[in-house]
C-alpha positions in Angstrom: -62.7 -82.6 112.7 -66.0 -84.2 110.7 -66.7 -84.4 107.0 -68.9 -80.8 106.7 -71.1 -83.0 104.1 -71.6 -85.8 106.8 -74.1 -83.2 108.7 -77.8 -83.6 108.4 -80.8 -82.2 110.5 -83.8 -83.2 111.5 -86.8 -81.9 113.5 -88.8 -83.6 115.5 -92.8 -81.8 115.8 -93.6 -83.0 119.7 -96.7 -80.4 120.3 -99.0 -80.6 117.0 -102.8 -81.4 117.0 -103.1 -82.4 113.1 -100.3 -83.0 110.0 -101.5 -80.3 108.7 -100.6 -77.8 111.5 -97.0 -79.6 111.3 -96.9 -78.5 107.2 -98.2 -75.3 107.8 -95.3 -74.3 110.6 -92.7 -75.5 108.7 -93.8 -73.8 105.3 -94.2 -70.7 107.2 -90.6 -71.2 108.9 -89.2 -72.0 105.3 -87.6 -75.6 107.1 -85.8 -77.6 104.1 -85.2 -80.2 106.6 -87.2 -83.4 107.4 -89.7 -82.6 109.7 -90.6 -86.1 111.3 -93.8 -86.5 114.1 -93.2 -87.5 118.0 -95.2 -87.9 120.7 -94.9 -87.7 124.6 -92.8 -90.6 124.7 -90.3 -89.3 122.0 -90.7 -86.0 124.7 -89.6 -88.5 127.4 -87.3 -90.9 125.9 -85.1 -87.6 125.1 -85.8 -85.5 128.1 -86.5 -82.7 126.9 -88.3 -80.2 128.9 -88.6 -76.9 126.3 -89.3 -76.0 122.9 -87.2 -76.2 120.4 -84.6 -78.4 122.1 -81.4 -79.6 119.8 -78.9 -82.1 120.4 -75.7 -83.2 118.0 -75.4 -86.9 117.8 -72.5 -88.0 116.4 -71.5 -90.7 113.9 -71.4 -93.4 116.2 -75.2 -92.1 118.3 -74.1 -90.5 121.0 -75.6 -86.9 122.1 -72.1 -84.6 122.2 -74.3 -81.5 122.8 -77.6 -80.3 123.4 -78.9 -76.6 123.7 -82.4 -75.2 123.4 -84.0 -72.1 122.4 -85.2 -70.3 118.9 -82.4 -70.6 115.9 -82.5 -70.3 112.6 -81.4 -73.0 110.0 -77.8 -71.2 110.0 -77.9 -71.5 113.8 -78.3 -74.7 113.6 -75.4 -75.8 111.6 -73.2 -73.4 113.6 -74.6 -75.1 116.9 -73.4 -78.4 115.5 -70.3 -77.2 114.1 -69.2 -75.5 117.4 -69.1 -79.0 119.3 -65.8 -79.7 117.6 -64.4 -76.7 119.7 -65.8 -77.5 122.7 
């Protein structure tokens, strides 16, 4: 099992048309995580193909899991705690 106080999150804003935009979503969605700008080759590089999409890289880079789909901060940890179990 991992150290609990090795997790971090980050998001990645693909779809934004200004900075300001970017704030404004995540002041309005109350994220206390580091919200870091991507473009359509971030979109590529990681494949992804819907909004939000999440993955769980590991201590050593590797994706163990990957899910998409509306959660809220608490989702998130669970969805990176329940990779352990699966």
């Amino acid at each position: 099992m991992r150290d609990e106080k090795a997790l971090s999150i980050l998001v990645v804003a693909l779809s934004w048309q200004s900075i300001d935009e970017v704030r404004a979503y995540a002041k309005k969605h109350e994220l206390n995580v580091p919200v870091l700008l991507g473009d359509a080759s971030t979109q590529r590089d990681w494949k992804i193909v819907g909004f939000p999409t999440y993955y769980v890289v590991d201590g050593e880079g590797r994706v163990v899991r990957r899910d998409f789909g509306y959660s809220t901060q608490i989702g998130l940890w669970w969805r990176s705690w329940a990779y352990d179990w699966l």
